[in-house]
PDB file of N, CA, C and O in Angstrom:
ATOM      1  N   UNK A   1    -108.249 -52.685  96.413  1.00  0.00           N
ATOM      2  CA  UNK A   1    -107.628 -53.638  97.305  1.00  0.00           C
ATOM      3  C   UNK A   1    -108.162 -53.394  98.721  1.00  0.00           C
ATOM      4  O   UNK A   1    -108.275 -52.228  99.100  1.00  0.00           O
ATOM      5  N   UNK A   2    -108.499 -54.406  99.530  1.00  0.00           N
ATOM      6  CA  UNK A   2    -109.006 -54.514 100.525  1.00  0.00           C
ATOM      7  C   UNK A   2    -108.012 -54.984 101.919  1.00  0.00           C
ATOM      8  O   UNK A   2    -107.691 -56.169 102.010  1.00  0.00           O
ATOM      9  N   UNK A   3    -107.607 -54.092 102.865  1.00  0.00           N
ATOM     10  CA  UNK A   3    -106.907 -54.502 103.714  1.00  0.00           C
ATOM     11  C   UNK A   3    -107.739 -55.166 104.985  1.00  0.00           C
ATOM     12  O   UNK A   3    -108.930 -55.382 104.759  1.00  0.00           O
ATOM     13  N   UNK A   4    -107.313 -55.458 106.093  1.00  0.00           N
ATOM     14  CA  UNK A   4    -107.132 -55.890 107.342  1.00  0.00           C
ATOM     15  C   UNK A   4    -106.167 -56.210 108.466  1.00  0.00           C
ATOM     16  O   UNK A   4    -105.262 -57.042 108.525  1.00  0.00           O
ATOM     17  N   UNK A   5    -106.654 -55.230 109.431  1.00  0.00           N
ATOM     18  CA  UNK A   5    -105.852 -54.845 110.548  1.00  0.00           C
ATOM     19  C   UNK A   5    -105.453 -55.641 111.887  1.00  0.00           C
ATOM     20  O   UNK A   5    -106.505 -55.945 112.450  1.00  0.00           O
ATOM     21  N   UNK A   6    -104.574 -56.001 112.463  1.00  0.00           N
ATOM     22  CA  UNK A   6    -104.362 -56.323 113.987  1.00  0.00           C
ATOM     23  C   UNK A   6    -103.766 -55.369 114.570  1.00  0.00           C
ATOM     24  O   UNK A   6    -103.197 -54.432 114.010  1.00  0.00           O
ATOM     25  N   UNK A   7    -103.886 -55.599 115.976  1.00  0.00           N
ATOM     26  CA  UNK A   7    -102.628 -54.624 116.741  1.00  0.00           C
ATOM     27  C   UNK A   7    -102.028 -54.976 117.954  1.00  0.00           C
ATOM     28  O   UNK A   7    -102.703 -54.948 118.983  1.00  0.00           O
ATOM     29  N   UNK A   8    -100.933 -55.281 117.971  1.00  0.00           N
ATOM     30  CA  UNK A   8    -100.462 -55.662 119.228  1.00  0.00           C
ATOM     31  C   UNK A   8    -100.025 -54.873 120.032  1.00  0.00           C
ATOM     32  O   UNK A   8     -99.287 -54.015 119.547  1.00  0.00           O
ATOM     33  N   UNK A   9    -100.278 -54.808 121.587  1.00  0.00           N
ATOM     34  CA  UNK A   9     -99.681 -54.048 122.033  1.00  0.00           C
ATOM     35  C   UNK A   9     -99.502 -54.514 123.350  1.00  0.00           C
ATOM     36  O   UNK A   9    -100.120 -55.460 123.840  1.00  0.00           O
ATOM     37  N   UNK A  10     -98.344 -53.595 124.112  1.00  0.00           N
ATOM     38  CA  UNK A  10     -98.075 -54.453 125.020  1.00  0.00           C
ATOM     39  C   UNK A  10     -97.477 -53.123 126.188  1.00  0.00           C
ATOM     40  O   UNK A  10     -97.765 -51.948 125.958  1.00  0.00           O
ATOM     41  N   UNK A  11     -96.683 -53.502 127.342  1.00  0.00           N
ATOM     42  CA  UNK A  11     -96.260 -52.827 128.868  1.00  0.00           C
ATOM     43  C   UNK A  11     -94.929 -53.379 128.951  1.00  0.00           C
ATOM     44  O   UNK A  11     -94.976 -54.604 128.848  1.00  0.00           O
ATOM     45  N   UNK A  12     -93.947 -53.002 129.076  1.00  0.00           N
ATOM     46  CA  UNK A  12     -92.724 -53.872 129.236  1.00  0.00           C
ATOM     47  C   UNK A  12     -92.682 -53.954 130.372  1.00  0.00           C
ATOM     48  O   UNK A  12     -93.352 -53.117 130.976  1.00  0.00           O
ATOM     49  N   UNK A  13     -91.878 -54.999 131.222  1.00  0.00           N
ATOM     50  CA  UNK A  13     -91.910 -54.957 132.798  1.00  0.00           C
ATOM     51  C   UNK A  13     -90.280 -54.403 133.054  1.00  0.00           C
ATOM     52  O   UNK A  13     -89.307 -54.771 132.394  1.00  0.00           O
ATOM     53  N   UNK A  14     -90.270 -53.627 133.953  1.00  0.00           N
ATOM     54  CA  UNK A  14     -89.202 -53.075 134.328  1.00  0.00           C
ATOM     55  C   UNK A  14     -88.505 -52.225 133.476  1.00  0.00           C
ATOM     56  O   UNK A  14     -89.318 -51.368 133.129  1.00  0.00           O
ATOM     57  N   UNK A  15     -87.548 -52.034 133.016  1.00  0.00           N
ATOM     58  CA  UNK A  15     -87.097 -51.481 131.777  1.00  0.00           C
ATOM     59  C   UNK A  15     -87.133 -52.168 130.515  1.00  0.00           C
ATOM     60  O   UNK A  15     -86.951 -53.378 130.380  1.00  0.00           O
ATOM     61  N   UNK A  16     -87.408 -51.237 129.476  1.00  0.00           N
ATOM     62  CA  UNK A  16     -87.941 -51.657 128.004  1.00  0.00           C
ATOM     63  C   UNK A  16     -87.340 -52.881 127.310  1.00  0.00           C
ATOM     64  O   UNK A  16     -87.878 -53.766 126.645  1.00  0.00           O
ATOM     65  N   UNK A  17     -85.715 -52.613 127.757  1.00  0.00           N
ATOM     66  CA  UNK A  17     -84.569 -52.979 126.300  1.00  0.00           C
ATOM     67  C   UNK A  17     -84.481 -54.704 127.198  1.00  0.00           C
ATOM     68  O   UNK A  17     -83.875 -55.712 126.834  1.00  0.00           O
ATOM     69  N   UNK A  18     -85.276 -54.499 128.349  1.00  0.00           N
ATOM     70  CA  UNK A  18     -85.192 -56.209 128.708  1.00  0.00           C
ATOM     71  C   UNK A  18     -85.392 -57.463 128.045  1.00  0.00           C
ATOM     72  O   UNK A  18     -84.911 -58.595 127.992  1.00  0.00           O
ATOM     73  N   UNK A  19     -86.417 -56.688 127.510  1.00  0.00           N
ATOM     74  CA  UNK A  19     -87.464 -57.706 126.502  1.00  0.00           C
ATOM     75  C   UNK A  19     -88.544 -58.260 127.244  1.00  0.00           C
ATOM     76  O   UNK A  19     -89.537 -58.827 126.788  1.00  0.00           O
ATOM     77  N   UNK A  20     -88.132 -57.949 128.931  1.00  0.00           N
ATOM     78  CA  UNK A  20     -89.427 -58.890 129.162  1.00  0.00           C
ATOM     79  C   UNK A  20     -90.916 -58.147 129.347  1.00  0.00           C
ATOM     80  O   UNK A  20     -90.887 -56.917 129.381  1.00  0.00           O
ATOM     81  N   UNK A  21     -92.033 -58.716 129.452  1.00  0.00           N
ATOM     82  CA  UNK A  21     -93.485 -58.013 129.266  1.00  0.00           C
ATOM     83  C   UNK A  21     -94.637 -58.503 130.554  1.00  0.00           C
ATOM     84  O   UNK A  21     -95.017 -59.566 131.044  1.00  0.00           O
ATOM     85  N   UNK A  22     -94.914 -57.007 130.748  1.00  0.00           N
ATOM     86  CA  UNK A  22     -95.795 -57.351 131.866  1.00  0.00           C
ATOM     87  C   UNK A  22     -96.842 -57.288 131.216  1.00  0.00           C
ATOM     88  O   UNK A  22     -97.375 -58.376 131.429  1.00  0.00           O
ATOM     89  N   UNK A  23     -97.439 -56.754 130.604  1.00  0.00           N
ATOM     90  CA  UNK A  23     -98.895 -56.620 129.537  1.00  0.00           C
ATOM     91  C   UNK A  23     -98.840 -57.062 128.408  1.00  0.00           C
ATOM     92  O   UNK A  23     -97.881 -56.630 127.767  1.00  0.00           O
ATOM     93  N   UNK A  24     -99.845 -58.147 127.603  1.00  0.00           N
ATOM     94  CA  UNK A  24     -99.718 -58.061 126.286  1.00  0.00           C
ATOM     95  C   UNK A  24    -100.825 -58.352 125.629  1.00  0.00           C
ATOM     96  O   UNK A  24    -101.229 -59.483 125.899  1.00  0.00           O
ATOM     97  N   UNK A  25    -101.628 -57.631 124.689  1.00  0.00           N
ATOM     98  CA  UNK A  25    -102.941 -57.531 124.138  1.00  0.00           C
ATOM     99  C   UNK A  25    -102.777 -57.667 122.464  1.00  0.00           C
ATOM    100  O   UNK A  25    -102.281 -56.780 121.769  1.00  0.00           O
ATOM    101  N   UNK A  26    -103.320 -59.026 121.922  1.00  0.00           N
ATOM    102  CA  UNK A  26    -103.475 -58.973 120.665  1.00  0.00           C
ATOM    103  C   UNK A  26    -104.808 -58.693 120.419  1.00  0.00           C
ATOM    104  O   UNK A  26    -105.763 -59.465 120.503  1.00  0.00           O
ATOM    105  N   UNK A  27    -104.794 -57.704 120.155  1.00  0.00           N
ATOM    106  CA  UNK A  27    -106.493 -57.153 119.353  1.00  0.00           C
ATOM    107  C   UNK A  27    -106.761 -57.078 120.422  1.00  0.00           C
ATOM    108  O   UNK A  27    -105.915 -56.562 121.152  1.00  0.00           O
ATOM    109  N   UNK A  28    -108.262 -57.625 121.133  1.00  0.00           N
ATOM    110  CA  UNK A  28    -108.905 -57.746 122.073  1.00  0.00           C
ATOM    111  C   UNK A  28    -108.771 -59.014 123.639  1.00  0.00           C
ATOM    112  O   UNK A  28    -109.272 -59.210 124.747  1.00  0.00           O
ATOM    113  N   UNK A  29    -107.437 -59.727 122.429  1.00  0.00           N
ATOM    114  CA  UNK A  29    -106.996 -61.143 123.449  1.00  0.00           C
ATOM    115  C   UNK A  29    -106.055 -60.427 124.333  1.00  0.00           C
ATOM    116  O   UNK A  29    -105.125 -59.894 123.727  1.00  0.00           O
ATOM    117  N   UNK A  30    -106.067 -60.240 125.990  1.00  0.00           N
ATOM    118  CA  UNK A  30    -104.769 -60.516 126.456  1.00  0.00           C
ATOM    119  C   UNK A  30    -104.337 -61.747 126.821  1.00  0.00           C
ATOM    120  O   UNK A  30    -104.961 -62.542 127.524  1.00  0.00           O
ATOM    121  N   UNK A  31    -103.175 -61.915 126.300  1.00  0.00           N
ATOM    122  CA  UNK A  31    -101.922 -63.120 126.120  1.00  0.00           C
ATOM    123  C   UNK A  31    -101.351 -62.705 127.244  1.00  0.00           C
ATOM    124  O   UNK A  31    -101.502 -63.602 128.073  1.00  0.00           O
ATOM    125  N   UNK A  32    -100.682 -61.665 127.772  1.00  0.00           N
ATOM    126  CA  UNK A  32    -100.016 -61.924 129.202  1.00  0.00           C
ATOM    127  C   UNK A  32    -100.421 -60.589 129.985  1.00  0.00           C
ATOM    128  O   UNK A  32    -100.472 -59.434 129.564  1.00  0.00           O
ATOM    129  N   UNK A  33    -100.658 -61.039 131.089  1.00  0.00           N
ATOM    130  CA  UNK A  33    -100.751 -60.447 132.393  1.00  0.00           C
ATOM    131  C   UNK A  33    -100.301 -60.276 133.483  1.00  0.00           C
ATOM    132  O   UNK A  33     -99.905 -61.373 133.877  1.00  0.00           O
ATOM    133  N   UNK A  34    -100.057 -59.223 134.507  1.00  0.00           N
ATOM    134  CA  UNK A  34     -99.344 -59.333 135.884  1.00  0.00           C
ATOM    135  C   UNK A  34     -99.660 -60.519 136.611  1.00  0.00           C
ATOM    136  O   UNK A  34     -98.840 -60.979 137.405  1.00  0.00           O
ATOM    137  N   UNK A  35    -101.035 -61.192 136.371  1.00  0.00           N
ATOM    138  CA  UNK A  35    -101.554 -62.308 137.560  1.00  0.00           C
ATOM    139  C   UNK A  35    -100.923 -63.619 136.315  1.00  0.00           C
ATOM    140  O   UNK A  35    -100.455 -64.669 136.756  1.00  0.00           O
ATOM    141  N   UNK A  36    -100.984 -63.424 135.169  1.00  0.00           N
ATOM    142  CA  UNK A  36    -100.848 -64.573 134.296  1.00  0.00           C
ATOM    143  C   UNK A  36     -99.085 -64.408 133.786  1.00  0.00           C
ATOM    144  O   UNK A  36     -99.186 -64.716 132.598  1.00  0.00           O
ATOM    145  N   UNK A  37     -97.975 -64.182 133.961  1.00  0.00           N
ATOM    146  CA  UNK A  37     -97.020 -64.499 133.387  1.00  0.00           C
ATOM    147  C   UNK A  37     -96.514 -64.896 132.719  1.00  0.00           C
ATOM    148  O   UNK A  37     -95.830 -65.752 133.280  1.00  0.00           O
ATOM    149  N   UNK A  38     -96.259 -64.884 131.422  1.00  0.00           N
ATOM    150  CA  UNK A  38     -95.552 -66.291 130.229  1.00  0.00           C
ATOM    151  C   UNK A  38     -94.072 -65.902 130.046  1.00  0.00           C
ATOM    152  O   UNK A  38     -94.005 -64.723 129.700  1.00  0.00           O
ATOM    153  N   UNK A  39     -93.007 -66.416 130.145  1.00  0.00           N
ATOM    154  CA  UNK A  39     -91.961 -66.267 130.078  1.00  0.00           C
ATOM    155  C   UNK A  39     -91.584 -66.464 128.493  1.00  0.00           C
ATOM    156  O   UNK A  39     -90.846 -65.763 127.801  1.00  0.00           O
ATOM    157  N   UNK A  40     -92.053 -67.208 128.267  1.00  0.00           N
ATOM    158  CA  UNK A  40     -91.728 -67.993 126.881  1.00  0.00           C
ATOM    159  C   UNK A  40     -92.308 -66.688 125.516  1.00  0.00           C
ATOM    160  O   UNK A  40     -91.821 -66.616 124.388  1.00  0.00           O
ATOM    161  N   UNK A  41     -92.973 -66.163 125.843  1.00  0.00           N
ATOM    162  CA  UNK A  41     -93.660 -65.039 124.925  1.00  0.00           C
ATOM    163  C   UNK A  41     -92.673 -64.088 125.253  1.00  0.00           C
ATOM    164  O   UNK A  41     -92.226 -63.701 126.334  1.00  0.00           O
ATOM    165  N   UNK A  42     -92.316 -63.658 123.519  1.00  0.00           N
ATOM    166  CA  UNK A  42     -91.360 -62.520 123.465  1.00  0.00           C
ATOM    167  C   UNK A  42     -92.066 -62.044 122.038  1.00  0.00           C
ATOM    168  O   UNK A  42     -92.433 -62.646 121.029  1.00  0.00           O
ATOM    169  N   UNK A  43     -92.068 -60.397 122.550  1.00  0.00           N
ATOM    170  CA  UNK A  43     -92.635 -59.696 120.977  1.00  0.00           C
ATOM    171  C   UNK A  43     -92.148 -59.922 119.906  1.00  0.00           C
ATOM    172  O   UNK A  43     -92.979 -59.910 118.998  1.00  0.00           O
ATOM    173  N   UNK A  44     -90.912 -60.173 119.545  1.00  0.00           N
ATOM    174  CA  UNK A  44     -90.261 -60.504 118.574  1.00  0.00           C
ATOM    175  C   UNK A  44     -90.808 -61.963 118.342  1.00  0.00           C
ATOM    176  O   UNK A  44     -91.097 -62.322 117.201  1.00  0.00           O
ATOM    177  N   UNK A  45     -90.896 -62.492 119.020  1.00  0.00           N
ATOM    178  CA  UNK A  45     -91.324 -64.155 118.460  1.00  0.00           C
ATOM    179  C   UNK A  45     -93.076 -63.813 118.031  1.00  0.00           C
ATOM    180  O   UNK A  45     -93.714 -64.504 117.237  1.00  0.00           O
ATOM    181  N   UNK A  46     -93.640 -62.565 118.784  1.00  0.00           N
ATOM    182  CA  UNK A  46     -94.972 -63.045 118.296  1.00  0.00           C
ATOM    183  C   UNK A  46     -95.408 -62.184 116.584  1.00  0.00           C
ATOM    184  O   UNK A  46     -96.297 -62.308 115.741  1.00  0.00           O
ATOM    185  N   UNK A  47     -93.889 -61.117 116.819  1.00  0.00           N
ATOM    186  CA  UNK A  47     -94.505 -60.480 115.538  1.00  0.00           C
ATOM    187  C   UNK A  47     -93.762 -61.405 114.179  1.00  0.00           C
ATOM    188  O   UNK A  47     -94.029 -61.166 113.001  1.00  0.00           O
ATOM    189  N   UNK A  48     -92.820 -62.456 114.625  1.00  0.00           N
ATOM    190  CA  UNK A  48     -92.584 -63.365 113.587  1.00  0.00           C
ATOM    191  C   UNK A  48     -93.407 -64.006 112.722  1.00  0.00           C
ATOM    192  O   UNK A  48     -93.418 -64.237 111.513  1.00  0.00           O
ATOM    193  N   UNK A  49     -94.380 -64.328 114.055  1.00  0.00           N
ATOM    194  CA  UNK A  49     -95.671 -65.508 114.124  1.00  0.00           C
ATOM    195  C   UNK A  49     -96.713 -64.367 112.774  1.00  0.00           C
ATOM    196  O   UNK A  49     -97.110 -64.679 111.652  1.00  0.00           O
ATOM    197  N   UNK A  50     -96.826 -63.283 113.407  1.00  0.00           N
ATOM    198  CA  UNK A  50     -97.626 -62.522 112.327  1.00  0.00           C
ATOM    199  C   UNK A  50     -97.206 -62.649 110.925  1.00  0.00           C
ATOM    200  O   UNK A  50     -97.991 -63.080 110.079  1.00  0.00           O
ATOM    201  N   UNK A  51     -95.740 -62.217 110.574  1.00  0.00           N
ATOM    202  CA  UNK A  51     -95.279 -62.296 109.573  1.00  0.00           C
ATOM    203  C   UNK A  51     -95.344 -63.266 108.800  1.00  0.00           C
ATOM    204  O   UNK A  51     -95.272 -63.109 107.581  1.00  0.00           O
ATOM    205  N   UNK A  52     -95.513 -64.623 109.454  1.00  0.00           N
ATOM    206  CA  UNK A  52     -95.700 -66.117 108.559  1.00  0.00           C
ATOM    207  C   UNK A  52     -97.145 -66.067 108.091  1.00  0.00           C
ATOM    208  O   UNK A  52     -97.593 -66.535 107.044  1.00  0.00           O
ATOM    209  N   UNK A  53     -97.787 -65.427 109.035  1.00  0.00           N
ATOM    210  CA  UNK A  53     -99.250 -65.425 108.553  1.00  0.00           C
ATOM    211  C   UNK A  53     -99.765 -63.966 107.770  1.00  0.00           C
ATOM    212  O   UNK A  53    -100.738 -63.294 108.113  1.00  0.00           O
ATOM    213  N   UNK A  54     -98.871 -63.689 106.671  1.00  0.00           N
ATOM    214  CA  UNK A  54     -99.244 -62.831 106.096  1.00  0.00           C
ATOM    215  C   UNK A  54     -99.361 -61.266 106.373  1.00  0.00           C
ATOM    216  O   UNK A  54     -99.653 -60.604 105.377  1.00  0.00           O
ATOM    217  N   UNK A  55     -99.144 -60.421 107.816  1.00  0.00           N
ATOM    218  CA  UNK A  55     -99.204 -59.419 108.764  1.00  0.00           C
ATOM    219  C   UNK A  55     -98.183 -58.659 108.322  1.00  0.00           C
ATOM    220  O   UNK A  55     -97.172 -59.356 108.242  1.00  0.00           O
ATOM    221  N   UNK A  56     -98.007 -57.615 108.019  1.00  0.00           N
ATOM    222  CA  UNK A  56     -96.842 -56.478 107.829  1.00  0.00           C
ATOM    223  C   UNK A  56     -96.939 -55.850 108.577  1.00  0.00           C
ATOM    224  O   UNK A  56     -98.086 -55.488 108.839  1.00  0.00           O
ATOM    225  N   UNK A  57     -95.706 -55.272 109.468  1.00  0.00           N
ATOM    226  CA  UNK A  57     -95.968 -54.029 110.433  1.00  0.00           C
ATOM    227  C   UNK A  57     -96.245 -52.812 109.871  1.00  0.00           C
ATOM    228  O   UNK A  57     -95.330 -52.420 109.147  1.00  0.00           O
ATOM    229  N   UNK A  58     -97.197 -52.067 109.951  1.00  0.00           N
ATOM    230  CA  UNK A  58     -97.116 -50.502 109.265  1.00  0.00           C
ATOM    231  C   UNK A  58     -97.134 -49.869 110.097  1.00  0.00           C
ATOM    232  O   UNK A  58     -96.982 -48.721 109.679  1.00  0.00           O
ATOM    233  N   UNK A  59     -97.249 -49.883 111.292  1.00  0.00           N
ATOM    234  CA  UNK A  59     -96.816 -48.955 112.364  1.00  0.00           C
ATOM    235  C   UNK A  59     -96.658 -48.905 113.475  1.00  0.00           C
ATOM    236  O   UNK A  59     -97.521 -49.576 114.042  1.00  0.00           O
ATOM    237  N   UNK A  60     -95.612 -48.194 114.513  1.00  0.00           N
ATOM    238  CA  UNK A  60     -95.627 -48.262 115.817  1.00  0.00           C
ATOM    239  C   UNK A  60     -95.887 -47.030 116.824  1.00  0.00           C
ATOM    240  O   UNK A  60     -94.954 -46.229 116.759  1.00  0.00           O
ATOM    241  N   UNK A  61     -96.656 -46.743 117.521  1.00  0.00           N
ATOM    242  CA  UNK A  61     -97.134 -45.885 118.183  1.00  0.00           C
ATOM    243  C   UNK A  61     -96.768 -45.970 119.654  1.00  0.00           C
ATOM    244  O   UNK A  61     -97.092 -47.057 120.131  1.00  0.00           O
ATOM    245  N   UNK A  62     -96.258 -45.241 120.407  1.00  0.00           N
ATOM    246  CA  UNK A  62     -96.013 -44.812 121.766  1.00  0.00           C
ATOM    247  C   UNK A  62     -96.737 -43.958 122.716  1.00  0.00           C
ATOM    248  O   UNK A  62     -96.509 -42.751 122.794  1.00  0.00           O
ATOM    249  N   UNK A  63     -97.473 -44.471 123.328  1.00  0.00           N
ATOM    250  CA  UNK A  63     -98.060 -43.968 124.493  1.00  0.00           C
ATOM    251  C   UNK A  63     -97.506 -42.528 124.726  1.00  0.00           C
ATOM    252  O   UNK A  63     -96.331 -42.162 124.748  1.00  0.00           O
ATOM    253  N   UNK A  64     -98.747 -41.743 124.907  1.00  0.00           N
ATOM    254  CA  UNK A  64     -98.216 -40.498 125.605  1.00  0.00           C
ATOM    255  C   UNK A  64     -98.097 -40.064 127.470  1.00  0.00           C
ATOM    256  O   UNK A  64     -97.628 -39.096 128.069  1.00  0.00           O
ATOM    257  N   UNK A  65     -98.636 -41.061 127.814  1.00  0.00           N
ATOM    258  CA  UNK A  65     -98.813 -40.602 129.495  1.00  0.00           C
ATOM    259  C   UNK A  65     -97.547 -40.877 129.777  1.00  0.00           C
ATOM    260  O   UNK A  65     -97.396 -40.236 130.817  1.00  0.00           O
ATOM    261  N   UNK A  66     -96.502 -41.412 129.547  1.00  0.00           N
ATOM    262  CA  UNK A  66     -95.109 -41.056 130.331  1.00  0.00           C
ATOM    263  C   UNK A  66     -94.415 -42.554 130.609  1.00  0.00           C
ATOM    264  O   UNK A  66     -93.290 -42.670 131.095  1.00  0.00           O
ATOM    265  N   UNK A  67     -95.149 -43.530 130.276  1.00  0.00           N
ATOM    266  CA  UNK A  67     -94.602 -45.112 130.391  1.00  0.00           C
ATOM    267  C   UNK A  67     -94.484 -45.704 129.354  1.00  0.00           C
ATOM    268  O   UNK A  67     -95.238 -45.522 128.398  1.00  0.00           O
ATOM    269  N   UNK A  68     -93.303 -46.698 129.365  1.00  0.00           N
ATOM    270  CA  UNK A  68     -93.053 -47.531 128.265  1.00  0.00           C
ATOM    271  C   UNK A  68     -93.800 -48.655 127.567  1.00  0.00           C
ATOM    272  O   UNK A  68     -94.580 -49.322 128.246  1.00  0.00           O
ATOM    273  N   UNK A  69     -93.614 -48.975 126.069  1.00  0.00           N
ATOM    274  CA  UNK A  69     -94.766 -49.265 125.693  1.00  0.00           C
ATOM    275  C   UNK A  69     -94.852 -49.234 124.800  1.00  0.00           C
ATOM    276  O   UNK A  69     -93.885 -48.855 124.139  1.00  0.00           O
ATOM    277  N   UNK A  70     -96.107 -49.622 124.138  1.00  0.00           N
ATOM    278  CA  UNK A  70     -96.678 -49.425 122.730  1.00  0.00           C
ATOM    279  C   UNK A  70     -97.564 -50.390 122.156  1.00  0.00           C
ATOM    280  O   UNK A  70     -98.076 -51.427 122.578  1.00  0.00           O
ATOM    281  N   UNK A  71     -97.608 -49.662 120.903  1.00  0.00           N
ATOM    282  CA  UNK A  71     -98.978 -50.344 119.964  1.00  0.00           C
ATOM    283  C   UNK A  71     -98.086 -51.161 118.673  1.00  0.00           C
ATOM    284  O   UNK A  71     -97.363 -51.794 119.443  1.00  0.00           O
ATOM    285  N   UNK A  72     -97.887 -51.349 118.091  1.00  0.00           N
ATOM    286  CA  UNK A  72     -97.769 -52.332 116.742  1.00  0.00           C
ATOM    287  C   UNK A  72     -98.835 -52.676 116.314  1.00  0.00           C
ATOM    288  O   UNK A  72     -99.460 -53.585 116.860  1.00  0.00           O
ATOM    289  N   UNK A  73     -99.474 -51.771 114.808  1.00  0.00           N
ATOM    290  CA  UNK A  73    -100.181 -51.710 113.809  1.00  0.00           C
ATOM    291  C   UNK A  73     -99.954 -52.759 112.470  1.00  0.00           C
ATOM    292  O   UNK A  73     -99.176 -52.335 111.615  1.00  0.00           O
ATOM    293  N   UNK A  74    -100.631 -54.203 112.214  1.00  0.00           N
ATOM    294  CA  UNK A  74    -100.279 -54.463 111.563  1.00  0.00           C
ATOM    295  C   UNK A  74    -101.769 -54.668 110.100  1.00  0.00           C
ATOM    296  O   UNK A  74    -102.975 -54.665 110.345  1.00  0.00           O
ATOM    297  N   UNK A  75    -101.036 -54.842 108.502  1.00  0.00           N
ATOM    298  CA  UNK A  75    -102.321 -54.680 107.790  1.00  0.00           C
ATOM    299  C   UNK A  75    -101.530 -55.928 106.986  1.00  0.00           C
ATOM    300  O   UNK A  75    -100.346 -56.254 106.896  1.00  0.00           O
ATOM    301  N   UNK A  76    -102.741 -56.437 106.467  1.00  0.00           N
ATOM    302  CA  UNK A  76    -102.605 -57.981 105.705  1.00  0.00           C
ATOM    303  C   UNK A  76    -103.791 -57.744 104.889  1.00  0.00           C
ATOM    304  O   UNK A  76    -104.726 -57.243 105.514  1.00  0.00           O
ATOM    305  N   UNK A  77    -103.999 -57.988 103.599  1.00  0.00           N
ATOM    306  CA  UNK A  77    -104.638 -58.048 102.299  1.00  0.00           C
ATOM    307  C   UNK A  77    -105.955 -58.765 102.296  1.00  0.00           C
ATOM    308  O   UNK A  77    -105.807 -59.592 101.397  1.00  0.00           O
ATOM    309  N   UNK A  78    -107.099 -58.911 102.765  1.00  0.00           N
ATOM    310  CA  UNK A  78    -108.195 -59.476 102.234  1.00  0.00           C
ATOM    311  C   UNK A  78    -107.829 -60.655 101.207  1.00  0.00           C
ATOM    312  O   UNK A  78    -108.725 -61.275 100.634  1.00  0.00           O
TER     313      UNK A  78
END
């Protein structure tokens, strides 16, 4: 069986449990930025979006330098 990977990851702005996001990088796309803003983009809505398209989360990883954050590892089947 043959997998394939994405990863989202992102910067929360201000404190984490806000929901809101100052950084956000799918794979190599950034989707939001300090100069670019989207209000309407929420991680939960984008890892939905994955899930319809076949994406399982297998993992979440946390930054070690001391800021909030992270990676979301996802693998989908060839």
């Amino acid at each position: 069986m043959k997998w394939e990977y994405t990863q989202l990851r992102f910067v929360p702005r201000g404190k984490s449990w806000t929901g809101e996001i100052e950084e956000l990088w799918l794979d190599d796309r950034q989707i939001i930025s300090r100069s670019h803003p989207q209000r309407d983009v929420t991680l939960v809505g984008l890892m939905n979006e994955l899930g319809e398209q076949g994406w399982e989360l297998t993992t979440y990883a946390q930054p070690f330098t001391g800021y909030h954050g992270g990676c979301y590892t996802f693998k989908r089947q060839k």
